[in-house]
N, C-alpha and C positions, 0 to 999 in steps of 0.2 A: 726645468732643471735637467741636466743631461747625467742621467744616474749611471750610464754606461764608462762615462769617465770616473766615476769614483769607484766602481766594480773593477775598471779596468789596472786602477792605481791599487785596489784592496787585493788583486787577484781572488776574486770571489765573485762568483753568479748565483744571485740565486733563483731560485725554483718559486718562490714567494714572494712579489715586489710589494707585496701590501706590509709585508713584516719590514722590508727595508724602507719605508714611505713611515711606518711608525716607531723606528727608530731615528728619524731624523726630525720629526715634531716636535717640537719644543710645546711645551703646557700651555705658553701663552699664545701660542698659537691655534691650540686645538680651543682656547676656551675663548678666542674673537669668532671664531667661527662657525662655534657652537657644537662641535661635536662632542661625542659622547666621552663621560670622565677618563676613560681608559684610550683612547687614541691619541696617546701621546709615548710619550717614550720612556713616563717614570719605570713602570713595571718589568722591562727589559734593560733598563737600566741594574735595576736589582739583580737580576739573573747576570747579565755578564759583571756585577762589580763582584759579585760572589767566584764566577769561574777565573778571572782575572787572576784573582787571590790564589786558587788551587794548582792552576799553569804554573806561575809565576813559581809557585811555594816549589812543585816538583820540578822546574826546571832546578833554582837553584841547588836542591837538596843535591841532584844528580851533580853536577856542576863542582860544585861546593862541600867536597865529600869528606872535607874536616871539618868543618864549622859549627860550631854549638848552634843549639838554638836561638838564639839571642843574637846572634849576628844574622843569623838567617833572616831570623822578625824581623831585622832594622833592615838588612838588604833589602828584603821583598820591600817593605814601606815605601824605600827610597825612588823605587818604580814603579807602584802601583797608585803612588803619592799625587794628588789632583794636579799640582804642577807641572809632574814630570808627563802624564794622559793627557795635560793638556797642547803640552810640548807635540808629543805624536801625532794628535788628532791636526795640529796646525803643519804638520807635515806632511799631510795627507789633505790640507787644505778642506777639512772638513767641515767648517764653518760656512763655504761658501755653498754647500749643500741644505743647508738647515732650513726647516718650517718655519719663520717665527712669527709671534705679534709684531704691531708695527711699532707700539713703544719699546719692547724690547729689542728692536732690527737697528733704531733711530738711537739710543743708548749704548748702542756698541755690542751688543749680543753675541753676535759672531765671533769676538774676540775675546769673550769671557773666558779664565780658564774654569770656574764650576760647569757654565754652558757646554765649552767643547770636553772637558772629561767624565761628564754624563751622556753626553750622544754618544761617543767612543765607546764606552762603555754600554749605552745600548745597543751601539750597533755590532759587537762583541758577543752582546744576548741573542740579537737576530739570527746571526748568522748557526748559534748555537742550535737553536728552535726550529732554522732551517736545513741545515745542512749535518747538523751530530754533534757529537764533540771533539770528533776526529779532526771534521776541519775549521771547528771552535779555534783547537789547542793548534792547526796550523798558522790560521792567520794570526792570533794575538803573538804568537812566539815569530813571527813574522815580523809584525810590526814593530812586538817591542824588542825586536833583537839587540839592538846598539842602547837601548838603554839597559838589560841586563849584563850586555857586554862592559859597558862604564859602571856598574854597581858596583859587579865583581871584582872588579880594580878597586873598588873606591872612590872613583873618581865621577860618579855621578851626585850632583846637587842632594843635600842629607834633607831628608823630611822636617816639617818644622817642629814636629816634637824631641826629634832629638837635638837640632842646632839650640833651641831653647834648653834642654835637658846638660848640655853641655857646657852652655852659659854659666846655667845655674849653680853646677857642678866646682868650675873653676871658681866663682865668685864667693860663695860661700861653703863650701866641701862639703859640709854634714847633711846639708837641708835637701828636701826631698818636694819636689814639685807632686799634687794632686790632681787628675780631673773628675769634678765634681758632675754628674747629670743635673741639671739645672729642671728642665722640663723633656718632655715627652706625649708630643701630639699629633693627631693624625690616624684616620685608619691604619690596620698594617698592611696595606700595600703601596700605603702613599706617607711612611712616619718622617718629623722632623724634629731632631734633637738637640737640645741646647746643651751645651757643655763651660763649665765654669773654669780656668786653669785656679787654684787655690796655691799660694808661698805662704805657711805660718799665718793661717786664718785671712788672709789679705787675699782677695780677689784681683787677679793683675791682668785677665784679658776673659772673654767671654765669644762662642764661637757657633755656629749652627753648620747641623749636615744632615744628609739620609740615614746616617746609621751613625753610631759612637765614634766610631772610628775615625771618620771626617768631619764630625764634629769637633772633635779633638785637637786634629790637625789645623782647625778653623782658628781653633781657641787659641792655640800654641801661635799661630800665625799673627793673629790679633795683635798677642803680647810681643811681639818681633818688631812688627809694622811702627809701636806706639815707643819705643827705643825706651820705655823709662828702668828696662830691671841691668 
């Protein structure tokens, strides 16, 4: 793997290639090979999907210096959203960088967007762990600059809870979309959460992720894909 091209595309060196070698490990990769639970890249994935959130939140506030809160939440969403990280991450060709198992390589892995906006996202951690947060908040506001630049327009693809939310909104006006926590398993440094979408006691889509929040989006996504609301 020539990590010097993807440093060179990321503008970033770093000082630790063992952190950027574990931000590119895919689980199924670390667990054919047998190493040890943590050499993969869940763990920094948490750290950058956590600072993601914070960047993004302060870039817009600055930016965006009328906005309620509530458009704020949905902006940030609409960019931090596994779609839109995965959009990035495939424009930085970072797929072609990845550890992975061989069934996961042979199944299209690389081209997953959970796959690629989790390595993104750790590799966001890495650089954090590595380098501060100085140059954390340079390179993600780097990266995702054109897609903040399209939120704040508008004009960036709407997360799928709110395209759902919106749906729901026109089609029946009063009614109020739910997400239910279904289950919650997992150490907590490796948790996965199931998320129920509920319409008036009717379960209409069902979603999994690392945290509530993309489980959410899973779920919201589900119920899209399946055209029935």
């Amino acid at each position: 793997m020539k990590k010097k091209e993807l440093l060179d595309i990321i503008e970033y060196e770093f000082n630790n290639l063992d952190l950027l070698k574990r931000a590119l490990t895919h689980s199924s990769f670390a667990s054919e090979k047998g190493m040890s639970y943590d050499f993969n890249n869940e763990r920094l994935e948490f750290i950058g999907d956590a600072y993601i959130d914070a960047v993004v939140g302060a870039k817009l506030f600055l930016i965006m210096n009328t906005a309620q809160e509530g458009i704020l939440s949905r902006t940030r969403a609409s960019i931090v959203c596994e779609e839109s990280l995965a959009d990035v991450a495939r424009s930085i060709n970072l797929g072609k960088y990845l550890y992975l198992g061989k069934g996961e390589d042979l199944s299209g892995g690389r081209d997953k967007d959970s796959i690629l906006a989790d390595a993104l996202e750790a590799l966001f951690g890495a650089i954090i762990l590595d380098g501060g947060f100085e140059e954390g908040n340079r390179v993600i506001l780097n990266l995702l600059e054109s897609k903040i630049r399209l939120a704040v327009k508008g004009k960036l693809n709407k997360d799928f809870k709110t395209k759902l939310q919106e749906i729901v909104q026109e089609k029946y006006q009063t009614v109020r979309i739910n997400y239910v926590l279904k289950s919650e398993t997992g150490p907590d440094h490796d948790k996965m959460f199931t998320v129920d979408v509920v319409l008036e006691d009717k379960i209409l889509g069902t979603g999994e992720g690392k945290s509530k929040a993309k489980a959410e989006q899973a779920a919201a996504r589900d119920v899209l894909l399946k055209g029935e609301i």
